[in-house]
C-alpha positions in Angstrom: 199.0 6.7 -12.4 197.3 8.7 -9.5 199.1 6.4 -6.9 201.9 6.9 -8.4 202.0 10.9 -8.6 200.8 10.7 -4.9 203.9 8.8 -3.8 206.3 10.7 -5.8 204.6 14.3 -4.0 205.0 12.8 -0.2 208.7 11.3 -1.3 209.4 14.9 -2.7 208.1 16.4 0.3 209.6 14.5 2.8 212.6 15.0 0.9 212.6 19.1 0.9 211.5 19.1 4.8 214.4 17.2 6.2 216.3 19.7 3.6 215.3 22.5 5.4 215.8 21.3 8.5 219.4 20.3 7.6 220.4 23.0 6.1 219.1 25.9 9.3 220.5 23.8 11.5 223.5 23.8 10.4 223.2 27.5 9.8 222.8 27.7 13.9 219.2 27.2 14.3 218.7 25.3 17.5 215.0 24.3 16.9 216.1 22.9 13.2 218.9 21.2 14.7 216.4 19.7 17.3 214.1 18.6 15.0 217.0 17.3 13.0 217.2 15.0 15.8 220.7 13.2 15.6 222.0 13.4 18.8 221.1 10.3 21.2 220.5 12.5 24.3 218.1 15.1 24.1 218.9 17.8 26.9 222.4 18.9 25.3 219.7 20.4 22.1 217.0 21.3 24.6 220.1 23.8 26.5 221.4 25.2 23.2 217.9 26.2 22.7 217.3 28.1 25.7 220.7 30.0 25.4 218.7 31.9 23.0 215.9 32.7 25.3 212.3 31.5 26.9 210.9 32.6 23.8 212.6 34.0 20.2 212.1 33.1 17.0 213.2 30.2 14.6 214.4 30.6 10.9 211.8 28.4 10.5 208.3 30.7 11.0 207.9 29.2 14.1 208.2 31.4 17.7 209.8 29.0 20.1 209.2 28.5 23.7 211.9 27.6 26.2 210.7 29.0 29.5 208.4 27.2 32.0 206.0 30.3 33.2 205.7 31.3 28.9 204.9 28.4 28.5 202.2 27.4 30.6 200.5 30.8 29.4 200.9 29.8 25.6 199.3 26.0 26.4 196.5 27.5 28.3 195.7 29.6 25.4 193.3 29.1 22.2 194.6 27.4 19.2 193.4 28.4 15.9 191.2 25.7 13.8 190.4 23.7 16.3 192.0 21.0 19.3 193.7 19.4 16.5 195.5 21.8 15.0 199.4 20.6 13.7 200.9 23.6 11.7 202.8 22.4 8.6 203.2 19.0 9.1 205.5 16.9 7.5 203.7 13.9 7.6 199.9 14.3 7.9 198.9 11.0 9.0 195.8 12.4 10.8 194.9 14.2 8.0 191.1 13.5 7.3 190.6 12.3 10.6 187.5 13.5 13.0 188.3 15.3 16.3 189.6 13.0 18.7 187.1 12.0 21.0 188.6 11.5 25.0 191.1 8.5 26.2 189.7 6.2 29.2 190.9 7.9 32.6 193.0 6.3 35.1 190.0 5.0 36.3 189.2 2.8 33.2 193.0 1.5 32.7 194.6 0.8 35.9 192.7 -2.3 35.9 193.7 -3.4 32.6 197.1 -2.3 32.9 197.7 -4.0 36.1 197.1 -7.1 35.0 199.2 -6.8 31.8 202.0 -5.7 33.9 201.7 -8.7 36.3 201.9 -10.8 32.6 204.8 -8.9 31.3 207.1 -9.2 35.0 206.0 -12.6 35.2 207.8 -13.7 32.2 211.0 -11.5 32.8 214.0 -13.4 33.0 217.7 -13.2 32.2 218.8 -10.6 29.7 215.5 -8.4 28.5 214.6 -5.0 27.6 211.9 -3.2 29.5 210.6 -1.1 26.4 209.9 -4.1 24.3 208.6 -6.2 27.3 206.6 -3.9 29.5 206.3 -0.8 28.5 205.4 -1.0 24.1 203.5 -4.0 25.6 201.0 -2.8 28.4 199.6 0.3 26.5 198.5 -2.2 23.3 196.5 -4.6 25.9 194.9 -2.0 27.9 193.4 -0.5 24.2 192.7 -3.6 23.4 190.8 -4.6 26.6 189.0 -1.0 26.3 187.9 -1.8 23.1 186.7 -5.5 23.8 189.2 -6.7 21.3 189.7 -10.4 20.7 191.8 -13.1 18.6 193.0 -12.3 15.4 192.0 -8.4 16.0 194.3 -8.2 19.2 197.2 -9.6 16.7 196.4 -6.8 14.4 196.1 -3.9 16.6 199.1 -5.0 18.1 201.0 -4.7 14.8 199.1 -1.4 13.9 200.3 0.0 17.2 203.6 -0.6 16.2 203.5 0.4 12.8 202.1 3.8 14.2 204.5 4.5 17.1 206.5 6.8 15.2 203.6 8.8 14.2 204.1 11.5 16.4 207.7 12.6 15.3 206.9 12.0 11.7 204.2 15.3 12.3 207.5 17.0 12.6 211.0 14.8 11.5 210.1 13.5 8.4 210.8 9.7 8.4 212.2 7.7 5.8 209.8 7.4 2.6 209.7 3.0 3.3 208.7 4.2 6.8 206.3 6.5 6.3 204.1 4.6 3.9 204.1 1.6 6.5 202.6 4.4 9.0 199.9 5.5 6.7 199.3 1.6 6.4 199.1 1.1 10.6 196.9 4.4 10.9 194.2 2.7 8.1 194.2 -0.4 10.2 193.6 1.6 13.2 190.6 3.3 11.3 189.3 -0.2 10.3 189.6 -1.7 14.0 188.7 1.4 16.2 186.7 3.8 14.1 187.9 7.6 13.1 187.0 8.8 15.9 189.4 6.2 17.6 192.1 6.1 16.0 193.7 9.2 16.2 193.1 9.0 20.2 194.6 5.1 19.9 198.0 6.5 18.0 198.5 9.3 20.6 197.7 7.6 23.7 199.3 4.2 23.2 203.0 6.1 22.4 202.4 8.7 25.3 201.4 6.3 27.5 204.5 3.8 26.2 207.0 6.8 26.5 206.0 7.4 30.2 206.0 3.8 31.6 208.9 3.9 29.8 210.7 6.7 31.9 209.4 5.2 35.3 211.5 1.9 34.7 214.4 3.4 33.4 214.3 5.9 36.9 213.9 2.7 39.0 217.0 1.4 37.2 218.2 4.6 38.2 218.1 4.1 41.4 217.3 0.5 42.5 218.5 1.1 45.8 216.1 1.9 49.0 215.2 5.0 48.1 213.9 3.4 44.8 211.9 1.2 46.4 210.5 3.4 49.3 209.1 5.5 46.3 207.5 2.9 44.2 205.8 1.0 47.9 204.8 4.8 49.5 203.7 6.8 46.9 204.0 5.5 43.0 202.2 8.8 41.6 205.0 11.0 43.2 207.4 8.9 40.9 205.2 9.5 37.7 204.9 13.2 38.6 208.6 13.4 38.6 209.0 11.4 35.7 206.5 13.6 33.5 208.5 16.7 34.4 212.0 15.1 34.0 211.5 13.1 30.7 208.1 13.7 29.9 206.7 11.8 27.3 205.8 14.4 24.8 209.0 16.5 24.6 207.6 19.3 22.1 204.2 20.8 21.4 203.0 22.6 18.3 200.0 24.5 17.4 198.6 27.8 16.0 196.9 30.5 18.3 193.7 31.7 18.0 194.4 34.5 20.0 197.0 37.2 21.3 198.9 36.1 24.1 201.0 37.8 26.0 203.9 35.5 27.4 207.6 36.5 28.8 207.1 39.9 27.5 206.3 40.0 24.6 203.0 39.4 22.3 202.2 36.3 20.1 200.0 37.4 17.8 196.5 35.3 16.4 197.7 33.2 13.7 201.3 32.3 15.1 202.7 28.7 14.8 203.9 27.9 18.1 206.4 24.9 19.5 206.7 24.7 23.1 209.4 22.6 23.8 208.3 21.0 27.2 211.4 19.0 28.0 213.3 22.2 27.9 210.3 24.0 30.2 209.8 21.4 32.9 213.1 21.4 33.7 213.3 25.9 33.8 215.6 26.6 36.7 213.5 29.7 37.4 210.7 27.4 38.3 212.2 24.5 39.7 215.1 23.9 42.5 217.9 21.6 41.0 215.8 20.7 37.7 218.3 17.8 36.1 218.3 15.8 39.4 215.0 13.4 39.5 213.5 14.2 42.9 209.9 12.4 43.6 209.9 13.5 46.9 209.7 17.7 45.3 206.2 16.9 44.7 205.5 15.7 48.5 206.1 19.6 49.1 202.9 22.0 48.5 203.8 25.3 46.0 206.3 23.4 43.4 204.7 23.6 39.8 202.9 20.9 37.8 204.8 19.5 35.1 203.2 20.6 31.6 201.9 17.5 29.8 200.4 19.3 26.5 197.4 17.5 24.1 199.4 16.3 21.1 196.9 16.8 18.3 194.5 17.4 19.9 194.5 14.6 22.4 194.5 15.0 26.2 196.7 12.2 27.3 198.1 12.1 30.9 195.3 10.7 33.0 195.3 7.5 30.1 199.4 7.3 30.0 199.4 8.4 34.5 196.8 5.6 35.4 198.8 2.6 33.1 202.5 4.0 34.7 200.7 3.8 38.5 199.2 0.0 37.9 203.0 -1.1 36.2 204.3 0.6 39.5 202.2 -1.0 41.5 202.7 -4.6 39.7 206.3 -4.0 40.1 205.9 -3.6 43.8 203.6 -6.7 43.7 206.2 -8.6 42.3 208.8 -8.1 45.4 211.0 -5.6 44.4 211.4 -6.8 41.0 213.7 -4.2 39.8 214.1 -2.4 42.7 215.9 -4.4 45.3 219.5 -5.1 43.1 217.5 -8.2 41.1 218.0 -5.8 37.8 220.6 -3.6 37.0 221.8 -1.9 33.5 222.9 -4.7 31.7 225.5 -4.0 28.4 224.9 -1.7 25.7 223.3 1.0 28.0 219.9 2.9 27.5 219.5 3.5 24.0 216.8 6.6 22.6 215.1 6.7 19.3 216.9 9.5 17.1 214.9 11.9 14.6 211.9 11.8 17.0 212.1 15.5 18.4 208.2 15.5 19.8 209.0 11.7 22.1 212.7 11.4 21.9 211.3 8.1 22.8 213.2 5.4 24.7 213.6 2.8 22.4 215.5 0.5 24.3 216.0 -0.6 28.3 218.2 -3.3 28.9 218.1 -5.0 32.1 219.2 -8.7 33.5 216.9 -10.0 35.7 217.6 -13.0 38.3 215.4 -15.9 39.0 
């Protein structure tokens, strides 16, 4: 009977949040209408959202940050209970959870991930698609190589890791009630496999880290060309800079301060829910020359800002997701040009994102046609 109450509550809930959201956005409100999520490309809702400003206030109690320079000020400051903080979550799957302890650096994956990659290219041949080969793929073997994983438990991370990968937009785009009880589900597994003081870490990592190999192959398919290549053989971690600031793998940020701030003007008070919306930031034209074009070579030069990469619940992520991207960069290069030399191009259907997944708008979907 207590199941039962307990499922009818988080169907109820989930119910009343996407509601809300609904309902303000179509009322105007761009951050409801972004986290409504139901357009397929992101930027359009990330510009109707700085019309209103680097920093103004949603229907929704929560003061929303546009601007690069507000909000590199508002990430560098405290947040209120702790790393992990998530204000008003609409799906607490972490709930219960410790405090995540750190991801392996790049110095602990690149190995790992480099020899995945060199597997996944390997067996690429006519019609496939990059997200489903290479990049959902690499991120699941590196854990599981961290982790000293084997047999039957590689199987079942595997499928927990795919279970959880929408765990990260469910915190703020409620996800279908079937859905969400399947990510509870994968986030128990996790538990049982990694520890508690694992799994949060695993859930966060895995998708950043999926989201930003992700966004290198789809900017090599971009531009397969020479200047494609020159950038993957020279100097991958330009590429993987750019990539972070031009479709960085955590699009929005959330959290409560812990103290004043003083950002754009204006003071955020202790106690304030926050969203940063860093896909809107990185790509500030006050900070950054031409910010829609992807330009590796801007990071060559000394004084251009670092993208923001925030700590989604509490979990610092880019060395983890950076050092993976680098070693599939560097496997790609291996391989001869693999899908930079005119061996790949877009194949039909296009590039296809995940909707209702405001915090990744994750890629869920890269076709390419490779020769051999």
């Amino acid at each position: 009977m207590a199941l039962v109450t307990a499922e009818r509550e988080l169907g109820r809930r989930l119910q009343l949040v996407q509601g809300i959201h609904w309902l303000y956005g179509a009322q105007g409100d761009a951050y409801a209408a972004l986290l409504r999520g139901y357009g397929s490309e992101p930027h359009p809702a990330y510009e109707r959202a700085r019309t209103a400003g680097p920093l103004w206030h949603s229907r929704l109690g929560v003061r929303v940050c546009t601007g690069y320079a507000p909000a590199r000020r508002l990430l560098a400051a405290r947040t209120a209970d702790g790393p992990v903080a998530q204000p008003r979550s609409a799906l607490a799957w972490d709930e219960g959870l410790p405090d995540a302890g750190e991801l392996p650096g790049a110095g602990r994956v690149q190995g790992p991930a480099a020899r995945a990659a060199e597997r996944a290219l390997a067996g690429l041949r006519g019609e496939v698609d990059l997200v489903a080969s290479v990049a959902a793929r690499v991120p699941v073997e590196v854990l599981a190589d961290v982790h000293g994983l084997t047999g039957a438990d590689r199987v079942r991370l595997a499928e927990a890791c795919a279970g959880a990968a929408g765990a990260l937009d469910a915190a703020l785009a409620p996800p279908a009630y079937d859905d969400a009880v399947r990510l509870l589900a994968a986030v128990g597994t996790l538990r049982d496999l990694l520890g508690d003081g694992a799994a949060r870490a695993a859930v966060v990592g895995v998708r950043a880290a999926r989201e930003l190999i992700a966004g290198v192959l789809h900017a090599l398919l971009r531009d397969p060309g020479p200047a494609g290549a020159a950038a993957v053989r020279e100097d991958p971690a330009l590429l993987v800079t750019e990539t972070l600031r031009h479709d960085p793998p955590v699009k929005l940020h959330t959290f409560s301060l812990a103290e004043d701030v003083e950002a754009s003007g204006e003071r955020v008070a202790a106690g304030e829910q926050v969203a940063v919306l860093v896909a809107a930031a990185n790509r500030d034209p006050e900070a950054f020359t031409a910010p829609d074009r992807f330009v590796p070579d801007r990071y060559a030069t000394a004084g251009v800002p670092e993208p923001l990469v925030p700590a989604p619940h509490g979990v610092a992520v880019e060395s983890f997701a950076r050092g993976q991207a680098e070693a599939v960069l560097g496997a790609v290069a291996e391989a001869g040009g693999l899908l930079t030399a005119g061996d790949v191009s877009a194949a039909a259907g296009g590039v296809v994102r995940l909707r209702r997944s405001p915090v990744t708008w994750g890629l869920e979907r890269i076709p390419a046609r490779v020769a051999g």
